[in-house]
C-alpha positions as CSV (number, residue, x, y, z in Angstrom):
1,X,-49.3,-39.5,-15.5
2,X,-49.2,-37.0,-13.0
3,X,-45.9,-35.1,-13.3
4,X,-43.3,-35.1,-10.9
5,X,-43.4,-32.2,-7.9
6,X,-40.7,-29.8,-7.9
7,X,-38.5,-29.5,-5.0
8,X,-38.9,-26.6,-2.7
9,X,-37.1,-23.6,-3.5
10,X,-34.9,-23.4,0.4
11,X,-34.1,-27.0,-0.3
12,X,-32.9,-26.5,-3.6
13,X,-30.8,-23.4,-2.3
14,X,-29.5,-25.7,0.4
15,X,-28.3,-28.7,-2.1
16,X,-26.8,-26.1,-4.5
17,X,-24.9,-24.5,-1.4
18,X,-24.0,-28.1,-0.2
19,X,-22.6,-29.2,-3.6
20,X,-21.0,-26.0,-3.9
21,X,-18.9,-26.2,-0.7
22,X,-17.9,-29.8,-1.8
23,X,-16.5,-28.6,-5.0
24,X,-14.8,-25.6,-3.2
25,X,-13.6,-28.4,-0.5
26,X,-11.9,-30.3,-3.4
27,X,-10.2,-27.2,-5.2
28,X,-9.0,-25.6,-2.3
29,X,-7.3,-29.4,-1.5
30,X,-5.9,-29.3,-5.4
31,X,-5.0,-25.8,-5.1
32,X,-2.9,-26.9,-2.6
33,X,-1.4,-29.7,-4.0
34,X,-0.4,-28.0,-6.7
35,X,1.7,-25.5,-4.6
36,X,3.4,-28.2,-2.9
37,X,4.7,-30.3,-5.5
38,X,5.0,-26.9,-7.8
39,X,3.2,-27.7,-10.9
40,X,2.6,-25.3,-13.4
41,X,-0.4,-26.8,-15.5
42,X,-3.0,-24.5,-14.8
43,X,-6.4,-25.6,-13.4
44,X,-9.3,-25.5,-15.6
45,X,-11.7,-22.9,-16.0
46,X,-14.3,-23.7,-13.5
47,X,-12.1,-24.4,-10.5
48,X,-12.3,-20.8,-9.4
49,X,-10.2,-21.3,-5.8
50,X,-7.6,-24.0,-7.5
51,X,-7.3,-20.8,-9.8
52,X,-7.1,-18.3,-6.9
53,X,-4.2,-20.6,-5.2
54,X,-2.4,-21.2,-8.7
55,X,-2.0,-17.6,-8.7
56,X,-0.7,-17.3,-5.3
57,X,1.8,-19.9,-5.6
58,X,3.0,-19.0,-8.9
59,X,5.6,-16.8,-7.5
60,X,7.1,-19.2,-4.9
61,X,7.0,-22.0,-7.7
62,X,8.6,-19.7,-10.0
63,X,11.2,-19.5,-7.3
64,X,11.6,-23.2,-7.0
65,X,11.8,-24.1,-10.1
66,X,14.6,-21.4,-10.7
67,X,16.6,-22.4,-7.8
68,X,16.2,-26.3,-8.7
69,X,18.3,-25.3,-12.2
70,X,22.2,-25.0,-11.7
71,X,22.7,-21.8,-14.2
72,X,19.9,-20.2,-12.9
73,X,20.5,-20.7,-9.2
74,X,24.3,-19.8,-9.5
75,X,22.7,-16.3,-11.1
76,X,20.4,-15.8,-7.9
77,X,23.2,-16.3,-5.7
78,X,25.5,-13.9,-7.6
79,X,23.1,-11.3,-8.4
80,X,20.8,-11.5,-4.8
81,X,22.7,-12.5,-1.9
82,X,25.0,-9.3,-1.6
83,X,21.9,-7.4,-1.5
84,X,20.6,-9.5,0.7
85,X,23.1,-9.4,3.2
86,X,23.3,-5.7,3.5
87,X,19.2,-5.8,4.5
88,X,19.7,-8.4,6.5
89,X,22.5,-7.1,8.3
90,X,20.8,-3.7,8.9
91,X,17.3,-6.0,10.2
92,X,19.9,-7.5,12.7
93,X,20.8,-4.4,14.2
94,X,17.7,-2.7,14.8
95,X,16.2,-6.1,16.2
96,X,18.8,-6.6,18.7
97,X,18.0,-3.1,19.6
98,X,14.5,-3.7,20.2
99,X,15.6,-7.1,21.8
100,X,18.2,-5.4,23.7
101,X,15.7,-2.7,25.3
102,X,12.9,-5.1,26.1
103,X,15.8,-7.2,27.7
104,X,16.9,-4.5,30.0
105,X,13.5,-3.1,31.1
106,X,13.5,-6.7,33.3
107,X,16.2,-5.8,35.4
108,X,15.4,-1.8,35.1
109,X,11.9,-1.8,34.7
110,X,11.6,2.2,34.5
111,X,14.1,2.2,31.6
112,X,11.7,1.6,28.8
113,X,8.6,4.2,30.5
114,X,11.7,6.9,30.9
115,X,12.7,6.0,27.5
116,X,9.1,6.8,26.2
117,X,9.1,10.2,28.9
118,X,12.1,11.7,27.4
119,X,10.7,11.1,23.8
120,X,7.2,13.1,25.2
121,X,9.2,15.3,26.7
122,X,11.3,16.5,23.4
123,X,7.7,16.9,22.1
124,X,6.4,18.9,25.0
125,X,9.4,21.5,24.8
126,X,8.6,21.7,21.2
127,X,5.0,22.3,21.9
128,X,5.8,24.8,24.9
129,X,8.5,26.8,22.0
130,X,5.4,27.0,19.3
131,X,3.1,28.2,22.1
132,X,6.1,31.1,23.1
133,X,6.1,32.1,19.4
134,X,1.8,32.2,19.4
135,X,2.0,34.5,22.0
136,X,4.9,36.8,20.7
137,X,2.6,36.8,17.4
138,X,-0.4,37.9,19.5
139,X,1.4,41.4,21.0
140,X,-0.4,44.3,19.7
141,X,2.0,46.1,17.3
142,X,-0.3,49.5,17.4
143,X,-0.2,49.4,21.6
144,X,3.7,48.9,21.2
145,X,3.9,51.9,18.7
146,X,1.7,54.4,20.7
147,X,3.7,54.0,23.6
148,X,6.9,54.9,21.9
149,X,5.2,57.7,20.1
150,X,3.5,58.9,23.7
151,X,7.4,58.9,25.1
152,X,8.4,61.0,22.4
153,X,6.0,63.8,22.2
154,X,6.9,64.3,25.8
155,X,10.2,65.1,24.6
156,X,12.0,61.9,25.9
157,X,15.7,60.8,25.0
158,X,16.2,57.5,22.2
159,X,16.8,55.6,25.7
160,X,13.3,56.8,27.3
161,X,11.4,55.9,23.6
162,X,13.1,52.4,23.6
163,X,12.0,52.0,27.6
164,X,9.0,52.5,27.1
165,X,8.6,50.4,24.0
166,X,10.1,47.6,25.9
167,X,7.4,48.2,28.8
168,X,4.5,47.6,26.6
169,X,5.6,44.4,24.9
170,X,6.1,43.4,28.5
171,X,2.6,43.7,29.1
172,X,1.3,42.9,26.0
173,X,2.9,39.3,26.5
174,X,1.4,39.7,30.1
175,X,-1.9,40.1,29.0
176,X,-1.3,37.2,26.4
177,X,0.0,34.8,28.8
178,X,-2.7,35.8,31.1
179,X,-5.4,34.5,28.6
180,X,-3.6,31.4,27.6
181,X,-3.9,30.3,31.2
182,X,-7.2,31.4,31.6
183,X,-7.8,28.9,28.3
184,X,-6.1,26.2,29.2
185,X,-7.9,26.1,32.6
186,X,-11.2,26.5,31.4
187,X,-10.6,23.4,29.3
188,X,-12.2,20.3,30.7
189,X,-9.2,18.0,31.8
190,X,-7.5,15.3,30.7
191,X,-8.7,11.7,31.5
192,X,-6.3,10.3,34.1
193,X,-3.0,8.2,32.6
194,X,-3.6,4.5,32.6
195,X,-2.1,2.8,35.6
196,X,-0.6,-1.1,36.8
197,X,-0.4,-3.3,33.5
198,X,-2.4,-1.0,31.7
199,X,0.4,1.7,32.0
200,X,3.3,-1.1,31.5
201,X,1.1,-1.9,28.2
202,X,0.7,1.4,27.1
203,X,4.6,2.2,27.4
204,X,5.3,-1.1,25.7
205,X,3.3,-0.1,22.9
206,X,4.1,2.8,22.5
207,X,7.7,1.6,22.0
208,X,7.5,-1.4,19.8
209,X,5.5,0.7,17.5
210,X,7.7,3.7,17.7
211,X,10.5,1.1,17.2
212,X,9.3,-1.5,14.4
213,X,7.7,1.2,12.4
214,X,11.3,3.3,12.6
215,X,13.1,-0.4,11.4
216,X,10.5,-1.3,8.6
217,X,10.9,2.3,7.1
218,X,14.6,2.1,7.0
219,X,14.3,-1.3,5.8
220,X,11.5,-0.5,3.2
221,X,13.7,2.4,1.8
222,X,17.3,0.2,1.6
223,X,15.7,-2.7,-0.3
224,X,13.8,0.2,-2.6
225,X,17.6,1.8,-3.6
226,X,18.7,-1.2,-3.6
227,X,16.5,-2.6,-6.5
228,X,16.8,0.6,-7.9
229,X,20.5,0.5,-8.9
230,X,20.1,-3.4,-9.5
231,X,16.6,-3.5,-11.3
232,X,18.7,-4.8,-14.3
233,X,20.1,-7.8,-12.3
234,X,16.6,-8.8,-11.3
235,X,15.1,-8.5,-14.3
236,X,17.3,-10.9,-15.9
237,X,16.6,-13.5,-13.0
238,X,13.6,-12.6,-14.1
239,X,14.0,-13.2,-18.2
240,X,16.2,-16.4,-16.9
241,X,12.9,-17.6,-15.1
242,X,10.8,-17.2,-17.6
243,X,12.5,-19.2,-20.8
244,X,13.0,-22.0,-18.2
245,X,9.4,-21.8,-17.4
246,X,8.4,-22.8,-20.8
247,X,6.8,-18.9,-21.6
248,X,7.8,-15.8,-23.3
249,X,10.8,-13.8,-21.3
250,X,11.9,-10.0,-22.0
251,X,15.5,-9.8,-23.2
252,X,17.2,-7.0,-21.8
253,X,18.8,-5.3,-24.0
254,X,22.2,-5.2,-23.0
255,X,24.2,-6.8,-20.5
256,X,23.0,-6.0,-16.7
257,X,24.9,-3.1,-14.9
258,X,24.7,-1.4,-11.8
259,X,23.3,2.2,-11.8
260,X,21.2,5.0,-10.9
261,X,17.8,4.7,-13.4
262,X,17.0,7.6,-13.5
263,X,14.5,7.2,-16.4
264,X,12.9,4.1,-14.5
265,X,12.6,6.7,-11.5
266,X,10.6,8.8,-13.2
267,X,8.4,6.2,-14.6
268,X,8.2,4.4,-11.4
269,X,6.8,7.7,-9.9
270,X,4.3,8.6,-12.4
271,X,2.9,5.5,-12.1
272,X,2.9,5.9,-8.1
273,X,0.5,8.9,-9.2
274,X,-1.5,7.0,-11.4
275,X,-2.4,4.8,-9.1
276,X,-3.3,7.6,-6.6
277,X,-5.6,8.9,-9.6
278,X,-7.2,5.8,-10.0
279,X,-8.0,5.9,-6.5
280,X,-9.5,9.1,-6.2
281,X,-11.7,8.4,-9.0
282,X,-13.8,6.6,-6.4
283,X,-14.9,9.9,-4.7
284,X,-17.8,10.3,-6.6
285,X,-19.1,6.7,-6.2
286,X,-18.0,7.4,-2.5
287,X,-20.1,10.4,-2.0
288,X,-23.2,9.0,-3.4
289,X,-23.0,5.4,-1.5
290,X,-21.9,7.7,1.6
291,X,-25.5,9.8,1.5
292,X,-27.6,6.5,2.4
293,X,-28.9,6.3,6.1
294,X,-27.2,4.9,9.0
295,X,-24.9,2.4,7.0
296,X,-23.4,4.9,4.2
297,X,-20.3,5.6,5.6
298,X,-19.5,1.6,6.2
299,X,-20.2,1.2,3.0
300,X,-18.4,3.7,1.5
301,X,-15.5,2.5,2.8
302,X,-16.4,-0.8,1.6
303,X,-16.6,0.7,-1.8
304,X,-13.1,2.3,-1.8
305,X,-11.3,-0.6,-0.3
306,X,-13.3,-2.9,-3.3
307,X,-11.8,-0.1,-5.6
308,X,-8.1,-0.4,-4.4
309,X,-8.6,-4.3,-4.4
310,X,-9.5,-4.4,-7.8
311,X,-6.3,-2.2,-9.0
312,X,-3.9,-4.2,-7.2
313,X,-5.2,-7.3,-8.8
314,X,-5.4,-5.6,-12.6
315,X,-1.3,-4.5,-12.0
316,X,-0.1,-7.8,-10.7
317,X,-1.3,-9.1,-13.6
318,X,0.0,-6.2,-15.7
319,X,3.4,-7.4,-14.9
320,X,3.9,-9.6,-17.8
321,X,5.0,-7.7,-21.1
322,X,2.3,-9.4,-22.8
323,X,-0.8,-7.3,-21.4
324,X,1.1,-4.4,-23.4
325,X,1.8,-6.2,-26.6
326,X,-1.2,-5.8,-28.1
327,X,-3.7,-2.4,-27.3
328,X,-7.1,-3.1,-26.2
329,X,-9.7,-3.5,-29.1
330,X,-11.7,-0.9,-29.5
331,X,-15.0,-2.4,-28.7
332,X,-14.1,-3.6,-25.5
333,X,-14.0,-1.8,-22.9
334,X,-13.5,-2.7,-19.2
335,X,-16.7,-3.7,-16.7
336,X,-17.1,0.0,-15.2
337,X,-17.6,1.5,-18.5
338,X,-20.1,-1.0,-19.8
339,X,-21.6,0.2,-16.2
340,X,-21.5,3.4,-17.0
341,X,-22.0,3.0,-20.3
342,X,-25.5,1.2,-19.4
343,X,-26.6,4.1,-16.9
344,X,-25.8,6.8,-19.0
345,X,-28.6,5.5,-21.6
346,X,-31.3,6.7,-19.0
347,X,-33.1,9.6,-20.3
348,X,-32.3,12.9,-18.3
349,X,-30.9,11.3,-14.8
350,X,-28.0,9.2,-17.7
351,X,-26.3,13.1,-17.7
352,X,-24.0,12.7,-15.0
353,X,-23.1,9.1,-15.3
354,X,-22.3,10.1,-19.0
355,X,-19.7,12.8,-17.4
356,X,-18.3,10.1,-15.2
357,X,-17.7,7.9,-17.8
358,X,-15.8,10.8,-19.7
359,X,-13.2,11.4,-17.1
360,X,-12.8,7.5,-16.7
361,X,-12.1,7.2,-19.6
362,X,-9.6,9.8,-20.3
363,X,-8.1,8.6,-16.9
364,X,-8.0,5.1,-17.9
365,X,-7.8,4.8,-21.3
366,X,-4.0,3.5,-21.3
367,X,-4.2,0.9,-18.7
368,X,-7.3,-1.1,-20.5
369,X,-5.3,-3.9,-22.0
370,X,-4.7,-4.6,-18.3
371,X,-8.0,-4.4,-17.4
372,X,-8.8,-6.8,-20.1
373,X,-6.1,-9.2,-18.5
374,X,-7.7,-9.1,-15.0
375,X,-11.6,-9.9,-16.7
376,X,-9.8,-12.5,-18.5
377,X,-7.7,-14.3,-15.1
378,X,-9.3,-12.3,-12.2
379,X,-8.9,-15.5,-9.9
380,X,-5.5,-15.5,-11.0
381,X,-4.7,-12.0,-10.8
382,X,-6.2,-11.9,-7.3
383,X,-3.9,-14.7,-5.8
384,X,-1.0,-13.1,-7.4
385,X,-2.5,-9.8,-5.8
386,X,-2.4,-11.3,-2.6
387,X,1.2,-13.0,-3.0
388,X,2.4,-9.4,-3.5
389,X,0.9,-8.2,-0.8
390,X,2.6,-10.8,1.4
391,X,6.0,-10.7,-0.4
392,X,6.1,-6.8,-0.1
393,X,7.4,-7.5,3.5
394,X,11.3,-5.7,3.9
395,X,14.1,-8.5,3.5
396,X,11.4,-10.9,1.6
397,X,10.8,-8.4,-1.0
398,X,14.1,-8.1,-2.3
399,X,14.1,-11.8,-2.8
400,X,11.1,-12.4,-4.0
401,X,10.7,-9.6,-6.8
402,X,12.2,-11.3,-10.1
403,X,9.6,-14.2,-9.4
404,X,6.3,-11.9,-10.2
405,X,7.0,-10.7,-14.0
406,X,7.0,-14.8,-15.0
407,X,4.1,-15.7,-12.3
408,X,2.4,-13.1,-13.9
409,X,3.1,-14.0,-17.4
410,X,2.1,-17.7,-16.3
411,X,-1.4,-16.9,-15.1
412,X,-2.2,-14.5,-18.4
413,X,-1.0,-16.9,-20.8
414,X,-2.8,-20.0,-18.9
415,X,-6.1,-18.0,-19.6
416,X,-5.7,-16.4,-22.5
417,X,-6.2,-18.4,-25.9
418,X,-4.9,-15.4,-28.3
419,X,-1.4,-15.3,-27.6
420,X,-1.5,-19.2,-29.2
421,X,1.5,-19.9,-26.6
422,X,1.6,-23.7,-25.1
423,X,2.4,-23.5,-21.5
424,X,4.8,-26.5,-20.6
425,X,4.4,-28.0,-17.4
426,X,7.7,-28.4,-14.9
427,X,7.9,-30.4,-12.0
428,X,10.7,-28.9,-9.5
């Protein structure tokens, strides 16, 4: 009996890629469904975009499921709103200045470009002081001094010594001026301003990003003092959440207060260097991707932004108290050190990945139970990732943070068999 032919290998790649868009198809229709009707029972293991979306819409579930409970809800509003209210408040002004402006340029069209002239003016007259003080820098202090000693060897008074000292810085900043010129017109010019709509664009631009950059600063640096003096207040929304959730909340350990952290400030800005550490630590990997022909420094870019993806995924995760509970074992280690790990073994050229893998490792060595977490839920962790990213807009934000420490503590526990912990599924 002859035996049966095997299909072609492109056809086989083309069912598999067929089959696999249907499954995708389905879990991306699931994933979805479960964010609307705001169910916590967590996909299974092979649904890797119902996964990705369960993370994602943990926090706004987490959110409707607090605000569907009376106690709960009557605790958002007492301990959210006033804050609330005071970044609101502050958004309203500055976008009915913006408003207001863009308003007026349609009956006063040369408003908003005189507006915009005034501000490069301020700049220019700064630029045109600094260029003053370059050229008083540049006055020969030896020509200055030989004059006044020239004035009195010839016997002249304190009045004929300080003449002549004057005269020579005159034409010392003479001379200097004299060659600025003759720089700035040997410089090839400047290409022409854009006129018609492209000048009216430019202006506009220039404005709303002058504008909405100014009012998402301030806004960005309110909510931050804000949640600073009432971090406690969220994160017992954020304990509340959790024990309704059906998972493991952290108690604070006394009653919430309003004050100035400054303990939790100085943690909050190590970490802000940590991070910055952990992103630097690239550079090597950088360099070396960077050296390849034509498409290195795409690439190396690529690498970086890879890099800084995968931290924000192994944090959002790490915002569940549970990562922390128990240290990483010590044969474990997380997927960039089995890399290195692996290279290092190479006879001779192993040398510097061996060195690399030293400073990693001192670097990282605390934050590998997080690691751990990601390898564990790294669908998960990326959709919360993502929800973060989105959430981290000013007047959202404030709202928004006391829902990530039980998302998060949602998506490790779904995942993770050790803790033992049942999760129990709510319907909002």
């Amino acid at each position: 009996m002859p035996s049966p032919s095997k299909p072609p290998p492109l056809s086989a790649v083309v069912r598999g890629s067929v089959a696999y868009a249907a499954r995708a198809r389905e879990h991306l229709r699931a994933g979805l469904s479960d964010a609307r009707v705001a169910s916590l029972q967590p996909p299974r293991a092979d649904e890797h975009l119902r996964r990705f979306f369960f993370g994602l819409a943990l926090p706004l579930t987490m959110m409707r499921v607090a605000w569907a409970n009376r106690e709960i809800r009557a605790s958002v509003v007492r301990r959210l709103i006033p804050p609330l209210l005071l970044v609101g408040l502050i958004a309203t002004v500055g976008i009915m200045d913006i408003v207001g402006t863009l308003v007026r340029t349609r009956h006063d069209p040369t408003a908003l470009a005189l507006q915009i002239e005034d501000g490069r003016k301020s700049h220019k007259n700064r630029d045109d002081d600094e260029d003053e003080d370059d050229k008083k820098d540049e006055v020969n202090g030896e020509a200055i001094a030989q004059a006044a000693k020239d004035a009195k060897e010839k016997g002249g008074s304190v009045f004929d010594i300080s003449a002549a000292a004057i005269e020579a810085t005159q034409a010392q900043m003479a001379t200097a001026s004299a060659n600025a010129s003759a720089a700035k017109a040997s410089a090839p010019p400047s290409p022409p301003p854009p006129s018609g709509i492209a000048a009216a664009l430019h202006v506009a631009w220039e404005f709303l990003t002058s504008k909405v950059a100014k009012l998402i600063a301030t806004l960005s640096i309110v909510e931050w003092i804000l949640v600073w003096i009432g971090r406690e207040h969220q994160d017992q929304i954020a304990y509340e959440t959790s024990v309704l959730t059906g998972v493991p909340g952290e108690p604070l350990p006394r009653p919430p207060r309003l004050r100035f952290d400054l303990a939790w400030l100085k943690m909050k800005g190590w970490r802000t260097l940590r991070l910055l550490i952990f992103l630097a630590l690239a550079a090597p990997v950088m360099w070396l991707v960077g050296m390849i022909p034509r498409v290195g420094g795409s690439l190396a870019l690529v690498v970086e932004a890879v890099w800084a993806t995968y931290w924000a995924c192994v944090f959002a995760i790490a915002n569940t108290f549970l990562v922390w509970e128990q240290p990483a074992p010590p044969d474990r280690a997380p997927w960039f050190m089995r890399v290195l790990r692996t290279l290092a073994r190479i006879p001779l050229l192993g040398i510097p990945f061996r060195i690399y893998a030293g400073v990693l490792r001192v670097a990282t060595r605390k934050v590998w139970p997080a690691c751990l977490a990601f390898e564990n839920a790294p669908w998960e962790s990326a959709g919360l990732a993502l929800a973060r990213a989105i959430a981290s807009v000013p007047v959202v934000y404030i709202v928004t943070r006391p829902a990530f420490t039980p998302a998060a503590t949602h998506a490790f526990v779904a995942r993770t068999s050790a803790t033992g912990i049942e999760v129990t599924p709510v319907e909002a």
